[in-house]
N, C-alpha and C positions, 0 to 999 in steps of 0.2 A: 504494500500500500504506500503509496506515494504521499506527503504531506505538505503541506505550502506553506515554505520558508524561505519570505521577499529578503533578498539580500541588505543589509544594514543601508539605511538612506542618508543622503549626504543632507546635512540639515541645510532646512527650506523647503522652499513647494516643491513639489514635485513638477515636472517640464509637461507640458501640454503638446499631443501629436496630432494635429487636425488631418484624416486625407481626406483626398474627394475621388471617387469615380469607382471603377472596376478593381478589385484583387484577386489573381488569379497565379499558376504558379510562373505565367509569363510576367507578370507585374509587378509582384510581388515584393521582389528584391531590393526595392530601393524603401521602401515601407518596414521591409523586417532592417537592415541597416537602421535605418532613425531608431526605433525601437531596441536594440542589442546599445547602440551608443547611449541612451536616455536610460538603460536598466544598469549599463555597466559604470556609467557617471554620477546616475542619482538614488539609484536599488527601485526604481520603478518609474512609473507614466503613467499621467491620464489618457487616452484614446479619447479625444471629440468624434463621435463615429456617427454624426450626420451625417453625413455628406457621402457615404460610401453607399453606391449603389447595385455592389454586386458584390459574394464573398464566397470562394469555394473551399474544398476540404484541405489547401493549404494557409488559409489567411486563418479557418479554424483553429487550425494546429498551430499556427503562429500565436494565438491569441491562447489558447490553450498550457503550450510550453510558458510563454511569459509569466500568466499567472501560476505558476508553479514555482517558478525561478525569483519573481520579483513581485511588487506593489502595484499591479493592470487594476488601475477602474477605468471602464467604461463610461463615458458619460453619453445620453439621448441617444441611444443604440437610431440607426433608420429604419424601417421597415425591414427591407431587405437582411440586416445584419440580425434582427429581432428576430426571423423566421430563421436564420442560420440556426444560431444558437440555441433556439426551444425545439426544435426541431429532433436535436441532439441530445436535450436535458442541461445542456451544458448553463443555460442562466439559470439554475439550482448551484452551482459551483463557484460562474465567475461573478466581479464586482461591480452591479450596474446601477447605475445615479442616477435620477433623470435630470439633473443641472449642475452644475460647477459645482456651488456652493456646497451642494451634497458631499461631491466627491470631492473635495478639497477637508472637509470638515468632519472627513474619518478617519 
């Protein structure tokens, strides 16, 4: 059994990752980069995950490992990402806000 233990955070806020558009395992990459540097810099990130309008079973896994390794909230998951992840069970798991101040204030 695996346990979630965010790596120690560099004090302050945590960094804020806004993207917009499609994550696929063609697109991906430049998304999981920001995300590896924001967890290995600060022990985590908020995700603004409005603006994503498509998410398949690598941007899952992306969001999935994170929350494992570090401090992921989600914040205003979009439609699309909301069907991702209930789909799976997985918002039983991961940290979802529905506004900043939520997710800053935990």
């Amino acid at each position: 059994m695996t346990t979630h233990q965010p790596q120690p955070a560099v004090p302050g806020p945590l960094p804020v990752i806004a993207p917009q558009g499609d994550f696929d395992e063609d697109t991906l990459p430049p998304l999981e980069a920001q995300v590896r540097e924001a967890v290995n810099a600060h022990g985590g990130l908020i995700l603004d995950a409005a603006n994503i309008t498509f998410g398949d079973s690598t941007f899952l896994r992306l969001l999935l490992a994170t929350h494992q390794e570090a401090d992921l909230r989600i914040v205003a998951p979009s439609p699309a990402v909301t069907r991702l992840i209930s789909v799976v069970g997985a918002d039983r798991v991961l940290h979802i806000h529905p506004t900043f101040e939520a997710a800053r204030n935990t």
